[in-house]
N, C-alpha and C positions, 0 to 999 in steps of 0.2 A: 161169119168169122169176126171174131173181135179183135181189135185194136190194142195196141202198146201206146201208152204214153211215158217217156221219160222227161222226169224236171229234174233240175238242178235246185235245194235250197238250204238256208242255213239250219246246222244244227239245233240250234232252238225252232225252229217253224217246224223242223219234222218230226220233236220232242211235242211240238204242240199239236201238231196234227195227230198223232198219235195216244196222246192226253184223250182226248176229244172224242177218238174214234172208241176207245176204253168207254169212255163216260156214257157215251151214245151208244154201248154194245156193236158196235158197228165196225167194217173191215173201213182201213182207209179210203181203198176202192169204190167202196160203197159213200163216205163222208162224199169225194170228189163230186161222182154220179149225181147225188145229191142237187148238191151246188148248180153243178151246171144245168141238171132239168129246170131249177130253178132261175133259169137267165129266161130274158124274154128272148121268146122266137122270131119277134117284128123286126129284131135292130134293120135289118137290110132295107124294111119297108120304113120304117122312120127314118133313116136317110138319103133314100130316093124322095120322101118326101121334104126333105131341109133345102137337099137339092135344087129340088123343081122354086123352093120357095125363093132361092139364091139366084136361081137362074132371074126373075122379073126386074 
């Protein structure tokens, strides 16, 4: 089952997101997706490691 996301943003940001997703052939849905596969999967693991580095 898939998820809902709702944002709040300014009319020009969704004017450009929109832009974007034209250009790209792409649904905005998909622009988003995108994005976010593109984030690194480690953060949690880079900051248990800042952590442990803070803790000495």
């Amino acid at each position: 089952m898939k998820e809902s996301l709702h944002c709040r943003m300014t009319k020009e940001r969704l004017d450009k997101l929109r832009l974007y997703a034209v250009k790209k052939q792409k649904t905005m849905t998909q622009v988003i997706s995108d994005f976010i596969d593109n984030l690194p999967d480690d953060v949690e693991d880079k900051r248990s490691q800042v952590d442990k580095l803070v803790e000495r």
